[in-house]
ZAKOLLUM-580079 format. One line per field, with one value per residue (C-alpha): residue number from 0; x, y, z. Coordinates in nm, 4 decimals. Layout:
nr c(NUM|...)
c1 c(X|...)
c2 c(Y|...)
c3 c(Z|...)
END
This chain:
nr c(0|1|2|3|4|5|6|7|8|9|10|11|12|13|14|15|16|17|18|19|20|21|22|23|24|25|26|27|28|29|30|31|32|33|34|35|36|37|38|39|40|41|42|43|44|45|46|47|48|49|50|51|52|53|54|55|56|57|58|59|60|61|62|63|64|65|66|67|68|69|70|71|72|73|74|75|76|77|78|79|80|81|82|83|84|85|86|87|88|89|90|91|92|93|94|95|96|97|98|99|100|101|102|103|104|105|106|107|108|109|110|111|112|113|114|115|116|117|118|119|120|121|122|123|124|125|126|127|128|129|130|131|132|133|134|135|136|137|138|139|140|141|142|143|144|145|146|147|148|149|150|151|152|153|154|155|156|157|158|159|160|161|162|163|164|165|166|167|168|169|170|171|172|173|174|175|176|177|178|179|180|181|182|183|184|185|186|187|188|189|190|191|192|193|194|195|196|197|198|199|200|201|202|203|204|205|206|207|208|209|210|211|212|213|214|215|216|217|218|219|220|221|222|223|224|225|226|227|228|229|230|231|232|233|234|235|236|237|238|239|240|241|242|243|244|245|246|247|248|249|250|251|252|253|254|255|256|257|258|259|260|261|262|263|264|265|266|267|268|269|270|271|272|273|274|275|276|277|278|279|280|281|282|283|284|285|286|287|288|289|290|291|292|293|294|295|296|297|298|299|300|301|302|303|304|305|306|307|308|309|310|311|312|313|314|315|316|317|318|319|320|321|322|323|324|325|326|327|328|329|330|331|332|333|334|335|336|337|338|339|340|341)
c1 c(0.0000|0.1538|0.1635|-0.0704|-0.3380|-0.2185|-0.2545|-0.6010|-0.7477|-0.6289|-0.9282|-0.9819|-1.0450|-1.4315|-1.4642|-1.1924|-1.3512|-1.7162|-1.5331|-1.4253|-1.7729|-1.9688|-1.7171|-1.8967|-2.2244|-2.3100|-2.2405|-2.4674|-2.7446|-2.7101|-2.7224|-3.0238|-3.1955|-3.1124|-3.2143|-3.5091|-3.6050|-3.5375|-3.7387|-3.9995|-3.9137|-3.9686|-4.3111|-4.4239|-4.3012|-4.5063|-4.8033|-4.8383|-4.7967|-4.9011|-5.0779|-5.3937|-5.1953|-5.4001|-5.6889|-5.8792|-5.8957|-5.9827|-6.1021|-5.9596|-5.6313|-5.6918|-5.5343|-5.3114|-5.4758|-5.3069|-5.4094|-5.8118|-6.0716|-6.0635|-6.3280|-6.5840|-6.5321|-6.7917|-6.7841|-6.8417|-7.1234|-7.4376|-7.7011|-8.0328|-8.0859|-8.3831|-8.7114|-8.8438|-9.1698|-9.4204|-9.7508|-10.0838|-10.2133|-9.8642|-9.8751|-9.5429|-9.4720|-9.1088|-9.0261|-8.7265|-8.9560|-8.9572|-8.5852|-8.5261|-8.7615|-8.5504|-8.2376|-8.3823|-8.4399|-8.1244|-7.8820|-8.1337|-8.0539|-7.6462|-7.4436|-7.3368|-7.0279|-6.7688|-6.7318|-6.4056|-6.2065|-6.1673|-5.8688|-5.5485|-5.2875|-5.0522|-5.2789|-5.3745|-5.2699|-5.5121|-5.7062|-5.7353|-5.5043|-5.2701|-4.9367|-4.8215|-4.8760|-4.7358|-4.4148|-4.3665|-4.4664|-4.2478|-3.9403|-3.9809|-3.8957|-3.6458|-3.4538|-3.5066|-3.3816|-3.0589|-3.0044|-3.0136|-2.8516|-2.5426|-2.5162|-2.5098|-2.2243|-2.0288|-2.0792|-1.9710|-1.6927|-1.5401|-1.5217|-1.3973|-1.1461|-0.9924|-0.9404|-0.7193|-0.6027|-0.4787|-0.3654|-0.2588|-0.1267|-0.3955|-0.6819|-0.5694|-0.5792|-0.9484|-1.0863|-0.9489|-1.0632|-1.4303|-1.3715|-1.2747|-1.5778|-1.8067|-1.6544|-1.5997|-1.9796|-2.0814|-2.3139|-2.6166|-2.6324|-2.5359|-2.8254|-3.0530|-2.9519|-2.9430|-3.3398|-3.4743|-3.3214|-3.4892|-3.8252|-3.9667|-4.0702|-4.0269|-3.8249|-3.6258|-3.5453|-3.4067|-3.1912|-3.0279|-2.9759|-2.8425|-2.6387|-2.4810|-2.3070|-2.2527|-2.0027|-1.6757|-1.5767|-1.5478|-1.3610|-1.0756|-1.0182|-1.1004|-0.8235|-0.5575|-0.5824|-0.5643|-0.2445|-0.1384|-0.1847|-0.0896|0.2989|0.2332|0.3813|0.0919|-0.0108|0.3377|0.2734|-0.0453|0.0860|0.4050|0.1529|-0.0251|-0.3687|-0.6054|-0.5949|-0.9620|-0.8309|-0.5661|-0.8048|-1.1290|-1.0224|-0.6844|-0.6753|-1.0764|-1.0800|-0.8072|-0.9929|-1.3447|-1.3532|-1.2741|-1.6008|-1.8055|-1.7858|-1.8524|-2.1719|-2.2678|-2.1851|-2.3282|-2.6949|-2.7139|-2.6086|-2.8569|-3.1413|-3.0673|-3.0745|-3.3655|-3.5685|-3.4299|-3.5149|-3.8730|-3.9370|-3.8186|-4.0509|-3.7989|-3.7993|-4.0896|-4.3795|-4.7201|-4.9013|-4.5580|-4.4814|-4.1445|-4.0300|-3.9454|-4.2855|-4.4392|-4.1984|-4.2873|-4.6551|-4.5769|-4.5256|-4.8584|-4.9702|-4.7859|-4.9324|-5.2674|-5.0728|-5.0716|-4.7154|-4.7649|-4.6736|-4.3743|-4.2377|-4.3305|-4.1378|-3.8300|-3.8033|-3.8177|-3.5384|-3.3258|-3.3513|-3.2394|-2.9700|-2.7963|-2.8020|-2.6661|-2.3742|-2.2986|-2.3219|-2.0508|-1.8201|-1.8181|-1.7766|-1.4698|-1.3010|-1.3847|-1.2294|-0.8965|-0.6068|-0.3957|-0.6414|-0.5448)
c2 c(0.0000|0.3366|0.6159|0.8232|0.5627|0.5058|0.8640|0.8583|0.5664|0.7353|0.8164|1.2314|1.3534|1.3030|0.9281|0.8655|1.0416|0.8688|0.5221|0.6025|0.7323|0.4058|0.1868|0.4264|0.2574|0.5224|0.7775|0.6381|0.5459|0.9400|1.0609|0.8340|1.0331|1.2817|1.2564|1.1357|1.4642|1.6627|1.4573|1.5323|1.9123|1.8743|1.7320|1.9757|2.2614|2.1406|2.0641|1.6975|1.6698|1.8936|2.1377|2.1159|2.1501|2.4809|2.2889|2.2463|1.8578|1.7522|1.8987|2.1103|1.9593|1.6493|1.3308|1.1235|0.8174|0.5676|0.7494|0.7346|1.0078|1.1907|1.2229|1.5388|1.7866|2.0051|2.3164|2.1023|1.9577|1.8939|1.8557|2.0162|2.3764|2.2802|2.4355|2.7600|2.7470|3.0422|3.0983|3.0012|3.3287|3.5173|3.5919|3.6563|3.8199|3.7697|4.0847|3.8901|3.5959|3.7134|3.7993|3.4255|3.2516|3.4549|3.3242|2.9738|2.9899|3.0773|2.8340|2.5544|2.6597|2.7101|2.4082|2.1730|2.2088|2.0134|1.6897|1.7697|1.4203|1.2966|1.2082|1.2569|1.0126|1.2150|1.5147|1.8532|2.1771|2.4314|2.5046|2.1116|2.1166|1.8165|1.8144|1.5682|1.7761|2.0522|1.9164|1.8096|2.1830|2.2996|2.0836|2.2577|2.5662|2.5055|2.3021|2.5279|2.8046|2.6255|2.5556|2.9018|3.0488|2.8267|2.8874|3.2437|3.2341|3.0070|3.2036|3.5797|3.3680|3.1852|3.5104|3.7372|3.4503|3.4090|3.7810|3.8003|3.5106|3.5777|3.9111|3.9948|4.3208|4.5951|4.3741|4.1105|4.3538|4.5250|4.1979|4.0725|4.3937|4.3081|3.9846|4.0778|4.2882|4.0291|3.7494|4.0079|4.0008|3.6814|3.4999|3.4507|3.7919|3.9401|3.7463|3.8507|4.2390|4.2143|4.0582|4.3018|4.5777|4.4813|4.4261|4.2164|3.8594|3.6345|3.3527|3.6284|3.8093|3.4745|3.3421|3.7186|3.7877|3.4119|3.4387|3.7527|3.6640|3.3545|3.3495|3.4241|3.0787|3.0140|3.3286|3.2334|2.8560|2.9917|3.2574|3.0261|2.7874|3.0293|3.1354|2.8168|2.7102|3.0774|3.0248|2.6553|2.5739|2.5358|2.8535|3.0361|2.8169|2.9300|3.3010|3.2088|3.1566|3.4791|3.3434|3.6243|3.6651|3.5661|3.2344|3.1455|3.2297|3.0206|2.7652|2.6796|2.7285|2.6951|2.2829|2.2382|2.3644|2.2672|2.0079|2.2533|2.4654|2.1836|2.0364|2.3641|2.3755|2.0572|2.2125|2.5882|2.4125|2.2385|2.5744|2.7275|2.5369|2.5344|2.8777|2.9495|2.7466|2.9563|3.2641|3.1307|2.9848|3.3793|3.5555|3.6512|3.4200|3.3503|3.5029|3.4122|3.2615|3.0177|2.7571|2.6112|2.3941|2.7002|2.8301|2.4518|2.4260|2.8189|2.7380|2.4438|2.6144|2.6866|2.3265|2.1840|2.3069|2.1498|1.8179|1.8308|1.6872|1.5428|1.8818|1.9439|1.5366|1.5727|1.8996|1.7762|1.4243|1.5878|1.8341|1.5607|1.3297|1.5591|1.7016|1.4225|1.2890|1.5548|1.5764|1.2315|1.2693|1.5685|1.3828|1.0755|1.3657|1.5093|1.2319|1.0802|1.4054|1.4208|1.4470|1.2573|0.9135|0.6490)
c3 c(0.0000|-0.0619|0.1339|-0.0424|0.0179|0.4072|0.4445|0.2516|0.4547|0.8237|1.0145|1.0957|1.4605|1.4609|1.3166|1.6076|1.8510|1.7491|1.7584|2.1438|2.2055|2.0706|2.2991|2.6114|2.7171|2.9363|2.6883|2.4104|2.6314|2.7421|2.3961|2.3300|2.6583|2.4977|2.1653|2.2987|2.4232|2.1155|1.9456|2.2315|2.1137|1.7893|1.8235|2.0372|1.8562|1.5625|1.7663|1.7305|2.1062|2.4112|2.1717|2.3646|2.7097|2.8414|2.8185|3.1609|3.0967|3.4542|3.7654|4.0071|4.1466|3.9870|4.1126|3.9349|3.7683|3.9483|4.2970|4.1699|4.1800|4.5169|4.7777|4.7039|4.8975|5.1178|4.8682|4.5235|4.7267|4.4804|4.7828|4.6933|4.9572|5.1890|5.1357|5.2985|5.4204|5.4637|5.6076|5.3775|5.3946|5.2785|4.9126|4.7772|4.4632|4.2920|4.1448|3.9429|3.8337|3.4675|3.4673|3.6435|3.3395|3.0871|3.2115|3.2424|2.9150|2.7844|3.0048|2.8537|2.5144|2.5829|2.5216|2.8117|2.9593|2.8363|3.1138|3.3319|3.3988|3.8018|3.7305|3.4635|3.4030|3.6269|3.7373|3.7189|3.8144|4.0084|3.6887|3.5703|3.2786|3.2411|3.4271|3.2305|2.8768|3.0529|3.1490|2.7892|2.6999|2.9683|2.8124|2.4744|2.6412|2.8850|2.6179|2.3569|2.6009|2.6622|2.3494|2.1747|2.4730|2.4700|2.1067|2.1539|2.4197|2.2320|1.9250|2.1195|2.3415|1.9912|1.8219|2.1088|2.2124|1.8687|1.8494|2.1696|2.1392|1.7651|1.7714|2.1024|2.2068|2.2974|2.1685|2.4323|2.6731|2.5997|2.5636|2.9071|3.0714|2.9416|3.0479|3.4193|3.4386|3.3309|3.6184|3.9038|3.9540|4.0437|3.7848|3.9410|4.0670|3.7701|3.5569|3.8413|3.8158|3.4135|3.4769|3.7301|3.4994|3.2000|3.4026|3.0288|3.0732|2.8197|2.6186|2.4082|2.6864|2.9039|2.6299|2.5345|2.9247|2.9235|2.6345|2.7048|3.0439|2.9948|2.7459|2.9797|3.0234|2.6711|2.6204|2.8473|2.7304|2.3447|2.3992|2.5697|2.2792|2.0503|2.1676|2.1760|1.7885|1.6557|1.6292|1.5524|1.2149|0.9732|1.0769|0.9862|0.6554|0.5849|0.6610|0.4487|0.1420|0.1723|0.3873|0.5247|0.9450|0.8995|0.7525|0.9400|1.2355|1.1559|0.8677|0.9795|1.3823|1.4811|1.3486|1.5948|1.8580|1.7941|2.0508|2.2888|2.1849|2.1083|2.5488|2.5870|2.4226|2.6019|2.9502|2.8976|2.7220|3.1297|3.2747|3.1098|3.1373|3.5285|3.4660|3.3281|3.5638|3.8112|3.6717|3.6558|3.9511|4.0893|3.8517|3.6118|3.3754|3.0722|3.0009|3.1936|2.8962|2.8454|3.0541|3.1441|3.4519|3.6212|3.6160|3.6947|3.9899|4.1371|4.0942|4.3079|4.6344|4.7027|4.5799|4.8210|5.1003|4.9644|4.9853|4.5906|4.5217|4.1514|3.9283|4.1409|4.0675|3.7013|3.6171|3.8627|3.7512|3.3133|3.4262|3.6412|3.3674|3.0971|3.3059|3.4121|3.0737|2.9375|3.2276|3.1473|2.7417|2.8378|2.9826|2.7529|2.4522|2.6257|2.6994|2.2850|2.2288|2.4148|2.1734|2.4542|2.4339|2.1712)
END
């Protein structure tokens, strides 16, 4: 075999790093979790799932199915009023009777009310609607949340990175004073102060407040690799044969540290989704026509002095489930990515 062909036949960086991540059990069976719930996601965002989830399926508080339909209680009470009784002789003369027929009338003529279940396969909120549908609802958002928010810091910590990392000098320098400004204020309080601030609700105004302080980590690592692969020989090649700064920055240096940016996608998406549910469960988080697992777990509180436990387990075991997943699919991806593994 020549050389030509041995070279040709090598295997790149990702089909190594995919043959390290098949041999991980844990890992795969985390990225099936996980691709499990984006396809969850997906069906919800186009309404084959959970698109009926406002819906006041079931009664008030409704149990979960397995748990059966719960005793009546004294103010849903359907006992006829007892009778007043007045003298013989008393004739009494309803000055509303005509107003009372009229309205008689009309309720006989309105359509029934639509039957309200006793139960839902794993309850109902205060208003009846499914906690089940809404925890599916609520993933949409939280995931979708993470999701566009890590891209975003990724995306502004890449490009800042690569700058001071490249170039050096006074860019280095204005970029690491940003960059001290942005981690002297601790993160939760700064997301917090960034929130109260704005004083808008809402899923554009989580992911921009996310993905506009979040991105500091990824600057520093971004930068320090940078500096590392700038006076690396294929880049003095590549600057020997007349490449741009913009090419020997993102098509000659960036593939060498992609794997770098692509854990740190993985870890920001479970930062922010942790994030966001604690923005919501404080009131600063999505709108109050959205729901998210934030907003399922603040509404909570009050449930659970009613002894109604089921909406808090359903939006705490969705986000456990997809956390820990996606911890676990981290890890497995950085180590199928370490340059030092064989």
């Amino acid at each position: 075999m020549s050389m030509a062909a041995a070279a040709q036949a090598s295997p790149g960086l990702w089909a190594l790093a995919w043959r390290r991540l098949k041999r991980d059990r844990v890992g795969m069976v985390s990225l099936a979790v996980v691709a499990a719930y984006l396809v969850i996601v997906i069906a919800a965002a186009a309404g084959l799932i959970a698109a009926d989830w406002p819906r006041e399926a079931g009664v008030n508080y409704a149990p979960p199915g397995f748990m059966g339909a719960g005793a009546p209680s004294a103010a849903t009470s359907t006992a006829p009023l007892p009778a007043l009784s007045m003298p013989n002789d008393t004739a009494v003369v309803d000055p509303l009777a005509d107003v009372l027929d009229e309205l008689r009338k009309g309720l006989a003529r309105a359509p029934a009310p639509e039957a309200r279940a006793e139960t839902l396969p794993f309850g109902g909120d205060k208003w009846g609607r499914d906690v089940l549908k809404k925890a599916v609802k609520g993933t949409e958002t939280s995931l979708v949340v993470g999701m566009v928010s890590a891209l975003l810091a990724v995306f502004i910590g890449t490009v800042l990175g690569a700058w001071a990392g490249y170039y050096g000098g006074r860019m280095d320098d204005a970029l690491n004073w940003v960059y001290s400004v942005f981690t002297s204020i601790p993160y939760l309080l700064l997301v917090l102060a960034i929130a109260a601030v704005l004083n808008q609700k809402g899923t554009l105004t989580v992911i921009l407040i996310l993905g506009l302080t979040g991105w500091t980590g990824i600057f520093r690592l971004v930068r320090a690799e940078y500096l590392k692969h700038r006076t690396r020989e294929y880049v003095l090649a590549a600057d020997a044969i007349g490449t741009s700064h913009a090419q020997r920055m993102f098509r000659h240096i960036f593939p060498n540290v992609s794997h770098v940016v692509l854990v740190q996608l993985s870890l920001h998406v479970v930062l922010f989704i942790k994030s966001e549910v604690i923005l919501s469960f404080l009131g600063f988080g999505v709108g109050v026509d959205t729901v998210s697992w934030g907003s399922m777990l603040a509404e909570s509180q009050s449930e659970l002095i009613l002894g109604k436990w089921w909406q808090l387990a359903a939006a705490t075991a969705a986000m456990a489930v997809l956390v820990t997943a996606f911890s676990l699919f981290t890890d497995a991806l950085r180590d199928a990515l370490d340059p030092r593994l064989k």
